[in-house]
SEVEXVEX-297794 format. One record per atom (N, C-alpha, C): residue number from 1; residue in one letter; chain; y, z, x. Coordinates in steps of 0.1 Angstrom, whole numbers. Each point is the difference from the previous one (the first is absolute). Layout:
# residues N
<pt num="NUM" residuo="a" cadena="A" north="Y" up="Z" east="X"/>
...
//
This chain:
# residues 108
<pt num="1" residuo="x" cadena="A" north="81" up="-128" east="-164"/>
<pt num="1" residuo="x" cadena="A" north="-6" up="-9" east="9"/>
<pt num="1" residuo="x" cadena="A" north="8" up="-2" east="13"/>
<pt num="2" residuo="x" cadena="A" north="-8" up="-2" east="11"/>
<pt num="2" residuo="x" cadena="A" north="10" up="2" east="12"/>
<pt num="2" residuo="x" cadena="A" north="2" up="-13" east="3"/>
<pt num="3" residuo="x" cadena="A" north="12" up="-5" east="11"/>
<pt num="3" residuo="x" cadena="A" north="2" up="-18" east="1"/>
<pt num="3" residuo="x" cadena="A" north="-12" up="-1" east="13"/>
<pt num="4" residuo="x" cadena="A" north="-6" up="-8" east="-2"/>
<pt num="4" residuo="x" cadena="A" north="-6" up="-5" east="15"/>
<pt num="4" residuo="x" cadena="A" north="2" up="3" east="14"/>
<pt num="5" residuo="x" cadena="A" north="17" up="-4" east="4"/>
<pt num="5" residuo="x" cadena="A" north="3" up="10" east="9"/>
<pt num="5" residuo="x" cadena="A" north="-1" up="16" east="1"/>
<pt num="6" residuo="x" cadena="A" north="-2" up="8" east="-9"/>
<pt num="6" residuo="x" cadena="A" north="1" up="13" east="0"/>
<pt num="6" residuo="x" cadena="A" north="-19" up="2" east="3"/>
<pt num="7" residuo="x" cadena="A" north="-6" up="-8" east="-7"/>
<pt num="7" residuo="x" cadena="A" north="-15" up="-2" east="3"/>
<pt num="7" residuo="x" cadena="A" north="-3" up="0" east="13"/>
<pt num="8" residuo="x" cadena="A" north="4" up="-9" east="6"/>
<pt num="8" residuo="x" cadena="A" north="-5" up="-6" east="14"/>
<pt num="8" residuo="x" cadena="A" north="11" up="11" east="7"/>
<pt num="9" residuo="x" cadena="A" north="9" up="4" east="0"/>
<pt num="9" residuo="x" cadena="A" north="3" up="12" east="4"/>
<pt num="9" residuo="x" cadena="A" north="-8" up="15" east="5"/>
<pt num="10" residuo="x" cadena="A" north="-7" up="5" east="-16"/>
<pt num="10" residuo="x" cadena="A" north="-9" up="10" east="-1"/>
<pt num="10" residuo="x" cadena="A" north="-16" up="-6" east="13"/>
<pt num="11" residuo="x" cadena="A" north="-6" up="-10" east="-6"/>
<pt num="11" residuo="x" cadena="A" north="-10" up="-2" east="5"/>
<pt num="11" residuo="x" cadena="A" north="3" up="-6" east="21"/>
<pt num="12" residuo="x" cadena="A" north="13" up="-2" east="-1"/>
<pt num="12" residuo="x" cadena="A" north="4" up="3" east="17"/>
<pt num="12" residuo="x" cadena="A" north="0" up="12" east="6"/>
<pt num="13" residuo="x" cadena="A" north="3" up="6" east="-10"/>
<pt num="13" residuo="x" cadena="A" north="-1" up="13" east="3"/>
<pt num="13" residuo="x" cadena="A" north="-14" up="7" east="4"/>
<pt num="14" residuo="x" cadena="A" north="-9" up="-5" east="-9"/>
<pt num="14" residuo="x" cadena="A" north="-12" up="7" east="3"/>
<pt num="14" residuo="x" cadena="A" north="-8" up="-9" east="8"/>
<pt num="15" residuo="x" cadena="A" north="2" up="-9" east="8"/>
<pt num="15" residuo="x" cadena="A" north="-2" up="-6" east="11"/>
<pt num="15" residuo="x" cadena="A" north="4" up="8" east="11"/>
<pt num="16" residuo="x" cadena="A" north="9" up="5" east="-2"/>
<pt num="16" residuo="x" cadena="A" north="7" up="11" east="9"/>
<pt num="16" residuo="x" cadena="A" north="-8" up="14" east="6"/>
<pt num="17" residuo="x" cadena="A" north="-3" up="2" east="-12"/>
<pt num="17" residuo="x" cadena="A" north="-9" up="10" east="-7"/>
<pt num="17" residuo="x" cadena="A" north="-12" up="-2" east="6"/>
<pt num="18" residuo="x" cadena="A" north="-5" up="-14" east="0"/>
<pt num="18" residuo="x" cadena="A" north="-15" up="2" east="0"/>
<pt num="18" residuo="x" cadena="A" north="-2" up="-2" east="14"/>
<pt num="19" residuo="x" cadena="A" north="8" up="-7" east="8"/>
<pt num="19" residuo="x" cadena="A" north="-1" up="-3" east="15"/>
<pt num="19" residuo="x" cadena="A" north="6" up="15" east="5"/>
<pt num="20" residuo="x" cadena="A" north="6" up="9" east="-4"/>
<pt num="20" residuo="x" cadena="A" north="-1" up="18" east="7"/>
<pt num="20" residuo="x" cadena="A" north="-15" up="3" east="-1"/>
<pt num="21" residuo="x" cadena="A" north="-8" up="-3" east="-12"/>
<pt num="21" residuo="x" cadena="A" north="-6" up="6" east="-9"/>
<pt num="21" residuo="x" cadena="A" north="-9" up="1" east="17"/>
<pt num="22" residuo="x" cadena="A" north="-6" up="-16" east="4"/>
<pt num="22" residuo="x" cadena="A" north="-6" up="-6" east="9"/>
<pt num="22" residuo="x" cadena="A" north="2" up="4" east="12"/>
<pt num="23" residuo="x" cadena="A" north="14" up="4" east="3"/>
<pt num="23" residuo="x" cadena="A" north="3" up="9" east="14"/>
<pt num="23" residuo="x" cadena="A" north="-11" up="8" east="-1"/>
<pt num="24" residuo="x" cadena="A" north="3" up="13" east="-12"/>
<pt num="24" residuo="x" cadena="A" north="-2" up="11" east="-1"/>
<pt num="24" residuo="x" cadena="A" north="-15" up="-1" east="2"/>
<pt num="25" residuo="x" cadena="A" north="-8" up="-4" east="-4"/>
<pt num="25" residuo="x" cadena="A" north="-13" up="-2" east="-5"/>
<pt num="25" residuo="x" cadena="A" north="-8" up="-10" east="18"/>
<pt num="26" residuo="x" cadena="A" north="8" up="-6" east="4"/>
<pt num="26" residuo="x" cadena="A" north="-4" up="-5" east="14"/>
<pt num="26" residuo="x" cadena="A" north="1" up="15" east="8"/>
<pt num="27" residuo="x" cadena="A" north="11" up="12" east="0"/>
<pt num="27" residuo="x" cadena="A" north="-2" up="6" east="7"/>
<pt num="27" residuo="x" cadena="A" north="-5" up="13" east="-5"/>
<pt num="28" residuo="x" cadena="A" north="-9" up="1" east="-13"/>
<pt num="28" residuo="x" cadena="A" north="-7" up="5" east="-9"/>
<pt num="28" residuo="x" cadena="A" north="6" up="12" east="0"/>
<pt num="29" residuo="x" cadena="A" north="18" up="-2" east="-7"/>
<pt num="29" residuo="x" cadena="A" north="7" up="10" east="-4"/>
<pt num="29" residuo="x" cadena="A" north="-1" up="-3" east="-15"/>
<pt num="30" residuo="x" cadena="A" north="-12" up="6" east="-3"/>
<pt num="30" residuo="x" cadena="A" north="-6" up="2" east="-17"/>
<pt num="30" residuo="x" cadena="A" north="8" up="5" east="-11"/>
<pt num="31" residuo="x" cadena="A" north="10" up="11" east="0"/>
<pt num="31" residuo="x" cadena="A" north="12" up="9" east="-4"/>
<pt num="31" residuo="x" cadena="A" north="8" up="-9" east="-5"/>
<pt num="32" residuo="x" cadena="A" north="4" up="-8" east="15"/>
<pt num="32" residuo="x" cadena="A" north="12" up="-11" east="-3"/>
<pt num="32" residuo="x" cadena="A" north="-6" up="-9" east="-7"/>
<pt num="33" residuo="x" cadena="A" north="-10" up="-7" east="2"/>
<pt num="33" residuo="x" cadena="A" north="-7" up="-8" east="-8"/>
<pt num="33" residuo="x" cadena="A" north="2" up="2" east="-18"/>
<pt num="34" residuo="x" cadena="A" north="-7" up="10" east="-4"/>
<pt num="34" residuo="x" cadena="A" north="2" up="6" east="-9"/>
<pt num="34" residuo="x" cadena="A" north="15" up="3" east="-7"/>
<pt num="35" residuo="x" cadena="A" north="9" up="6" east="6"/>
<pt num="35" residuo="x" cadena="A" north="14" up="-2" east="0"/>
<pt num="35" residuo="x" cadena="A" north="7" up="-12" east="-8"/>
<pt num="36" residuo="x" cadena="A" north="-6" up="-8" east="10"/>
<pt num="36" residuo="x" cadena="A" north="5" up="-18" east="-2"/>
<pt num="36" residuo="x" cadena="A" north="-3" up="-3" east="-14"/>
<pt num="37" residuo="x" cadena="A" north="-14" up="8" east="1"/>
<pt num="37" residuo="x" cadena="A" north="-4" up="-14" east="-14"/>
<pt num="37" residuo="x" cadena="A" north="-2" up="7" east="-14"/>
<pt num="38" residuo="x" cadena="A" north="14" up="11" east="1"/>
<pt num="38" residuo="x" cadena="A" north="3" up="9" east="-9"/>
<pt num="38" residuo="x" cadena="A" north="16" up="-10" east="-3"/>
<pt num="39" residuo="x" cadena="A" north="5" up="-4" east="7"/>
<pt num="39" residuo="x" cadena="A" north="13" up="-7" east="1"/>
<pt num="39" residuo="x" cadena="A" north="-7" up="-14" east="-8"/>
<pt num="40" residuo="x" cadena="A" north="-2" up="-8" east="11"/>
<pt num="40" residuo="x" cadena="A" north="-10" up="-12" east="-7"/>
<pt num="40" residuo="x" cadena="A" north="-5" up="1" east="-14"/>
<pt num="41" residuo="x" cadena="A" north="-7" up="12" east="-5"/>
<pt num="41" residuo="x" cadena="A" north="-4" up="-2" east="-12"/>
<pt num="41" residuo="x" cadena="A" north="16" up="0" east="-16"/>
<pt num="42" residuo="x" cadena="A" north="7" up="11" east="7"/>
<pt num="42" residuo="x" cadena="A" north="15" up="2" east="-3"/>
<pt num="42" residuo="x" cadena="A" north="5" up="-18" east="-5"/>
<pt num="43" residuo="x" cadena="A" north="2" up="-4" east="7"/>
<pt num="43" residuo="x" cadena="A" north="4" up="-16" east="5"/>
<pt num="43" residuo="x" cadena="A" north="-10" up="-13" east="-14"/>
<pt num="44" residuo="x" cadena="A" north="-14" up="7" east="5"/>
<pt num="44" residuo="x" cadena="A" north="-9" up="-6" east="-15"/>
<pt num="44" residuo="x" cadena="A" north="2" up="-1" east="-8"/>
<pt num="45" residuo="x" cadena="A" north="0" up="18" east="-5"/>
<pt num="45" residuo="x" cadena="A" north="8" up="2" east="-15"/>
<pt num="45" residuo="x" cadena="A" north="13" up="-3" east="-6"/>
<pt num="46" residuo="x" cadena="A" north="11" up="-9" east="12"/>
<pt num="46" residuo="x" cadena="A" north="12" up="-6" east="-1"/>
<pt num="46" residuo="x" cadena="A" north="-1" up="-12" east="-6"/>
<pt num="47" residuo="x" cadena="A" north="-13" up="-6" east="9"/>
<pt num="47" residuo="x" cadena="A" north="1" up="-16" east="-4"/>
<pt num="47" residuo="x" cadena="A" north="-8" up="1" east="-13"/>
<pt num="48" residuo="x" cadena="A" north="-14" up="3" east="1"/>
<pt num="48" residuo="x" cadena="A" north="-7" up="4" east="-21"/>
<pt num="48" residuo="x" cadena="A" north="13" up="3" east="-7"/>
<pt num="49" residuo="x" cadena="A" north="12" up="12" east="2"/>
<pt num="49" residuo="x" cadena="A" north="7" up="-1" east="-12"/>
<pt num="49" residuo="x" cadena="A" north="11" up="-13" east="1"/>
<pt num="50" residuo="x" cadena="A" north="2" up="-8" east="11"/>
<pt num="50" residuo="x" cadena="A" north="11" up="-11" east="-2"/>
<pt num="50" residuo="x" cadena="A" north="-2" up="-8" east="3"/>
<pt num="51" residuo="x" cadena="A" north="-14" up="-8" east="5"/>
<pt num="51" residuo="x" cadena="A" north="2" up="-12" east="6"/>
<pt num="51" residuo="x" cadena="A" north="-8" up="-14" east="-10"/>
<pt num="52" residuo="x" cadena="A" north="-4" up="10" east="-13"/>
<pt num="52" residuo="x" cadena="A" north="-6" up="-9" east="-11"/>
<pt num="52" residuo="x" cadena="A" north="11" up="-12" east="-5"/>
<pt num="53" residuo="x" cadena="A" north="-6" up="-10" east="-1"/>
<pt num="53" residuo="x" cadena="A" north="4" up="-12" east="-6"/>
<pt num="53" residuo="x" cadena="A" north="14" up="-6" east="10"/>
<pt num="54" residuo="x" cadena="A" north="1" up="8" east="9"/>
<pt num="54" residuo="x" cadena="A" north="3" up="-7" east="13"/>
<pt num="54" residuo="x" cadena="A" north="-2" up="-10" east="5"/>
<pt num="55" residuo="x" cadena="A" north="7" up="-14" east="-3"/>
<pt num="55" residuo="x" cadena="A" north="0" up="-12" east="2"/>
<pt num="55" residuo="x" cadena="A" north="-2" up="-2" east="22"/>
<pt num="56" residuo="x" cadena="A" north="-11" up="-8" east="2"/>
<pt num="56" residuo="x" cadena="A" north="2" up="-2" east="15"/>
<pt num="56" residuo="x" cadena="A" north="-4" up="-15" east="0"/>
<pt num="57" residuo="x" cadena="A" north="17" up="-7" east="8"/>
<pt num="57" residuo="x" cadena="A" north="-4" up="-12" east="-1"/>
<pt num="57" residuo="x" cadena="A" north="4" up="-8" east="18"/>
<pt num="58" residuo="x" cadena="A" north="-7" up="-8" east="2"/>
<pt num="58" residuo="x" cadena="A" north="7" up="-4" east="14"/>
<pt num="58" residuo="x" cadena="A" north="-6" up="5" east="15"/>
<pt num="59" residuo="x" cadena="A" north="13" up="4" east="5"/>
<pt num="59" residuo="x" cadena="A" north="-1" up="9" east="11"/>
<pt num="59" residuo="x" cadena="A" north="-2" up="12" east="-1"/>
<pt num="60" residuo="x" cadena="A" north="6" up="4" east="-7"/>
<pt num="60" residuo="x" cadena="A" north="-3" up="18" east="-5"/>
<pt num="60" residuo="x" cadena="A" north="-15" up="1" east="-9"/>
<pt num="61" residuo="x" cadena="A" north="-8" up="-8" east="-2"/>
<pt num="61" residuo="x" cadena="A" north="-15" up="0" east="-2"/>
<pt num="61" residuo="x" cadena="A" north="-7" up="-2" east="13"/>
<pt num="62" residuo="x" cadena="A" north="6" up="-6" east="9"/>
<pt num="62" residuo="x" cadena="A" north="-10" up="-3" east="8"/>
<pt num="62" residuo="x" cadena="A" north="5" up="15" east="11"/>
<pt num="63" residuo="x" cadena="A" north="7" up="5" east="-1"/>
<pt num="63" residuo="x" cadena="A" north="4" up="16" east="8"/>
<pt num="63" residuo="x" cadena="A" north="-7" up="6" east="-8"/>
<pt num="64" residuo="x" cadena="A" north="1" up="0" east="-11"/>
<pt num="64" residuo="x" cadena="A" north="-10" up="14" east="-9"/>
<pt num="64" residuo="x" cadena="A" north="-14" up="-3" east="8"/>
<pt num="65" residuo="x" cadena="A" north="-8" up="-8" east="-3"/>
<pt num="65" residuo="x" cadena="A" north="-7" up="-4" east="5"/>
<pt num="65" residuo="x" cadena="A" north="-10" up="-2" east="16"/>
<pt num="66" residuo="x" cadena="A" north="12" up="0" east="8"/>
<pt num="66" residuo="x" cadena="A" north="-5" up="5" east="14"/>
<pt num="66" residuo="x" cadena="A" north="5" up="15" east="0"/>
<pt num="67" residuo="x" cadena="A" north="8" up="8" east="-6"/>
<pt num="67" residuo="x" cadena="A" north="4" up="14" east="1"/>
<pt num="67" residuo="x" cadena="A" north="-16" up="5" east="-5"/>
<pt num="68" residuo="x" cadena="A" north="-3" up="-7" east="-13"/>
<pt num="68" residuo="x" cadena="A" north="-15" up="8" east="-5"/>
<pt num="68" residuo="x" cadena="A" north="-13" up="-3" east="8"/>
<pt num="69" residuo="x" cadena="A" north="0" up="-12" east="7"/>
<pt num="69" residuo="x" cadena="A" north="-6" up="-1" east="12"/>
<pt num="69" residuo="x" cadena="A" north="-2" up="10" east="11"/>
<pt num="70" residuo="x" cadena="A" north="9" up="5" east="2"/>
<pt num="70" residuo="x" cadena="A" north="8" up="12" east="15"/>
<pt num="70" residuo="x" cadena="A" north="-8" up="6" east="-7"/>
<pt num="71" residuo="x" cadena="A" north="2" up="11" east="-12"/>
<pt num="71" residuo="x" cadena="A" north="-4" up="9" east="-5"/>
<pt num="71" residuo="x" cadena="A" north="-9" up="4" east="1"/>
<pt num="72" residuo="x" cadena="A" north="-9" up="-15" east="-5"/>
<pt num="72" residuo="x" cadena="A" north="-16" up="3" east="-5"/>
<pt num="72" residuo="x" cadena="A" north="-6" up="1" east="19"/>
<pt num="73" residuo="x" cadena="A" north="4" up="-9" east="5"/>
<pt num="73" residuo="x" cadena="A" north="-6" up="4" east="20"/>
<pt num="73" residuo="x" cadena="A" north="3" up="10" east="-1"/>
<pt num="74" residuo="x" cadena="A" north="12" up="8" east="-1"/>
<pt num="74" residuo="x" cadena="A" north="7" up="15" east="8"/>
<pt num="74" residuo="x" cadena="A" north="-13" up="8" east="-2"/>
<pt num="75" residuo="x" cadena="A" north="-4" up="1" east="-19"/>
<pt num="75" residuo="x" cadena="A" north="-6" up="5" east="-5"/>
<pt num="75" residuo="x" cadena="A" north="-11" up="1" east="1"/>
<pt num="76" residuo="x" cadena="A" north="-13" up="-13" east="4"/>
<pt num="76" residuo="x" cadena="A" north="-14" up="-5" east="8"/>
<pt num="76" residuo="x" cadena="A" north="4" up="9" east="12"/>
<pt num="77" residuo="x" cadena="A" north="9" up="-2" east="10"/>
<pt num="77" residuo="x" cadena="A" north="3" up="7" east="17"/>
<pt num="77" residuo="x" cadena="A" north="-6" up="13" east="-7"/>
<pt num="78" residuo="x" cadena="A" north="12" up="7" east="-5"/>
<pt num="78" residuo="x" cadena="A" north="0" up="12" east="-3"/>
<pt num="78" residuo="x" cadena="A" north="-15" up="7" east="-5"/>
<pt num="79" residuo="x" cadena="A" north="-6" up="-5" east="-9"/>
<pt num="79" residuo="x" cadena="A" north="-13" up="3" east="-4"/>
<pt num="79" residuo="x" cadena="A" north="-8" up="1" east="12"/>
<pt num="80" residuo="x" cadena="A" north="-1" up="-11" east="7"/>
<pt num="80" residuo="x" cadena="A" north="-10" up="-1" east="8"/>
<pt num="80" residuo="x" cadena="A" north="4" up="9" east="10"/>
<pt num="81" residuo="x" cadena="A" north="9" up="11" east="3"/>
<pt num="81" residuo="x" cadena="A" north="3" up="5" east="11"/>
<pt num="81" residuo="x" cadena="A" north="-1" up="14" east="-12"/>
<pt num="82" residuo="x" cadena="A" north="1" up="2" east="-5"/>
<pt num="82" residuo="x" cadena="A" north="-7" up="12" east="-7"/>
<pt num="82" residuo="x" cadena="A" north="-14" up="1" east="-6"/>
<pt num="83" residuo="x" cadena="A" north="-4" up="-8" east="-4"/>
<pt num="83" residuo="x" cadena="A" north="-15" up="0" east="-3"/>
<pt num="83" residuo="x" cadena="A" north="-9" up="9" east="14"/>
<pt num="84" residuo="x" cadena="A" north="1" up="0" east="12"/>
<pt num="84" residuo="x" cadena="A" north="-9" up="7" east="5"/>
<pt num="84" residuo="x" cadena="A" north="5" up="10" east="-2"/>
<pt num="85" residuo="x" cadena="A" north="14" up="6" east="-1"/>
<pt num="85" residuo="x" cadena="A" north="4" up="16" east="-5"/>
<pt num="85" residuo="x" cadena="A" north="-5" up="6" east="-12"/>
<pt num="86" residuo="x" cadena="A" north="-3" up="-14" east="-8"/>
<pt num="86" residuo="x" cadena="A" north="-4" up="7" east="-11"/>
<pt num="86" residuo="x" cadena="A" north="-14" up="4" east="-6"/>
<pt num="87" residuo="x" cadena="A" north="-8" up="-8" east="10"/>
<pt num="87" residuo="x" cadena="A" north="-17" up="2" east="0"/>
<pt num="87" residuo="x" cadena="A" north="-1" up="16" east="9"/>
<pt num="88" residuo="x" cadena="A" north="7" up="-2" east="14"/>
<pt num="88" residuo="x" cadena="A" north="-1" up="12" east="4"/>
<pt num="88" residuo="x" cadena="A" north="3" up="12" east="-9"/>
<pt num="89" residuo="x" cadena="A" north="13" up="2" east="-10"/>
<pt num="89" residuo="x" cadena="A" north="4" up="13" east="-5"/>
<pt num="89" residuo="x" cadena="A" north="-13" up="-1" east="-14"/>
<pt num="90" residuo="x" cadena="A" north="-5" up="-10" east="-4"/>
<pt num="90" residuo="x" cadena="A" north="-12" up="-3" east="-13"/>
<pt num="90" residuo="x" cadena="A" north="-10" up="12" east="10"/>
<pt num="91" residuo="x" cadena="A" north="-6" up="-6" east="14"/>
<pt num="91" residuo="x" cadena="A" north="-6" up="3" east="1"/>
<pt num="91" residuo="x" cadena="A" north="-2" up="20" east="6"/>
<pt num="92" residuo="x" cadena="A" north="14" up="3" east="2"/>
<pt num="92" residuo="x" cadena="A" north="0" up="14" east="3"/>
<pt num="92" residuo="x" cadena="A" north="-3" up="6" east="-11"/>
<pt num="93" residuo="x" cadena="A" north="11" up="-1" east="-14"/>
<pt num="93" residuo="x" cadena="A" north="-5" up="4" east="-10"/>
<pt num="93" residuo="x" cadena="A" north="-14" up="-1" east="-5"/>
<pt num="94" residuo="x" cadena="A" north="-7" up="-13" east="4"/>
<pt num="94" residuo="x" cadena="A" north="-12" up="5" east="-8"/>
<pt num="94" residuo="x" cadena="A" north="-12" up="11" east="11"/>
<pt num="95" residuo="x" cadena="A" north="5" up="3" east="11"/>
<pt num="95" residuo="x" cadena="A" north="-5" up="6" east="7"/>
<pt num="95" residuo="x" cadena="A" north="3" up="18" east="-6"/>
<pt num="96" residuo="x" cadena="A" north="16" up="1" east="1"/>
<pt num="96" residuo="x" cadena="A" north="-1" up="10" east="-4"/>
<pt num="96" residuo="x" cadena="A" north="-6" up="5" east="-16"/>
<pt num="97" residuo="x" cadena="A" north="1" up="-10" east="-11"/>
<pt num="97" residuo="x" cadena="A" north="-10" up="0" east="-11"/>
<pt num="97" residuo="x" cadena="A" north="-13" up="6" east="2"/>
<pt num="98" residuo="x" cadena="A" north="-9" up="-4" east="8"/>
<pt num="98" residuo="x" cadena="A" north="-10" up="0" east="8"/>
<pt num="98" residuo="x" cadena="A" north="-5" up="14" east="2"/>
<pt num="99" residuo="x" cadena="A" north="12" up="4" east="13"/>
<pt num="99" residuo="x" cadena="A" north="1" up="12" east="2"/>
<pt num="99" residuo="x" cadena="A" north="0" up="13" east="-10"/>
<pt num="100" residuo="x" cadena="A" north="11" up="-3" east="-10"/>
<pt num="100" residuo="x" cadena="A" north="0" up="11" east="-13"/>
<pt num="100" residuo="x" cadena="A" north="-12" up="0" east="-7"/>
<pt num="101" residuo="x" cadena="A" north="-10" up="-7" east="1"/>
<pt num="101" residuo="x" cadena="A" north="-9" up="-4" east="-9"/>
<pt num="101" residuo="x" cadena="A" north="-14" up="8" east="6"/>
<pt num="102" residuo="x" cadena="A" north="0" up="-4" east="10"/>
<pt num="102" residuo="x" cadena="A" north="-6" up="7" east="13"/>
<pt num="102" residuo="x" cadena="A" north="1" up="20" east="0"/>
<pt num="103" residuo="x" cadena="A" north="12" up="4" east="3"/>
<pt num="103" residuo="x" cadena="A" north="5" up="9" east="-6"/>
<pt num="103" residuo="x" cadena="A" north="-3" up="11" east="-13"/>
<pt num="104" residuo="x" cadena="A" north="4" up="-9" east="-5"/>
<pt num="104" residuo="x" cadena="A" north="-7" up="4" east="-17"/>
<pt num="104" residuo="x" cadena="A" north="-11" up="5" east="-3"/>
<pt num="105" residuo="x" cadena="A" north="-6" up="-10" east="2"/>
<pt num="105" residuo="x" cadena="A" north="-17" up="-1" east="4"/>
<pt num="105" residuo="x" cadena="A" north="-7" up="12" east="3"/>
<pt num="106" residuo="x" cadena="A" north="6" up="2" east="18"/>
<pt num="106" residuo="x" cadena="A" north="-9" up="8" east="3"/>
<pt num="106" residuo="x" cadena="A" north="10" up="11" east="2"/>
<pt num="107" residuo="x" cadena="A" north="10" up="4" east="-1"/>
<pt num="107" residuo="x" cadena="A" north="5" up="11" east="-6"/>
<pt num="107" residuo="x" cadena="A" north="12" up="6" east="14"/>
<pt num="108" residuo="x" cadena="A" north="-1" up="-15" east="12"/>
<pt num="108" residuo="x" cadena="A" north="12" up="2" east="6"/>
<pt num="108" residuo="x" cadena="A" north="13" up="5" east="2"/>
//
């Protein structure tokens, strides 16, 4: 089990993490994006294996708490500034679907 401090540590960390994530994705560097939240997920699997039964009392609850705050916004920003990337690349694919189908068909 990890102490609280080492908790609030990790999850600063991916505050860190998730405001690059937001650079990268405002200036729709997708790669880095991706990058990031290969690190960030790293960081996850840190706190799932140590942050169970981790007592948060006080002030160090109310930082967990606005840190998971940060996160969850970073992470709404972030969506919403990929979401039209991601209809557009839905929508190439299903064009080229389309096309092979097309193809097939009539013997293109």
């Amino acid at each position: 089990m990890m102490s609280t401090t080492e908790v609030l540590a990790v999850y600063e960390s991916m505050v860190e993490l998730s405001g690059q994530m937001l650079d990268a994705a405002t200036s729709s560097d997708w790669d880095r994006v991706t990058q990031l939240e290969g690190h960030c997920a790293s960081q996850v699997a840190l706190l799932r294996s140590g942050e169970a039964g981790t007592p948060f009392q006080g002030e160090q609850r109310v930082k967990k708490i606005a840190i998971l705050k940060k996160l969850l916004d970073d992470d709404r920003r972030i969506r919403d500034l990929a979401m039209p990337k991601l209809a557009e690349l839905s929508a190439l694919m299903s064009n080229t679907r389309t096309q092979r189908r097309l193809a097939h068909a009539y013997g293109a």
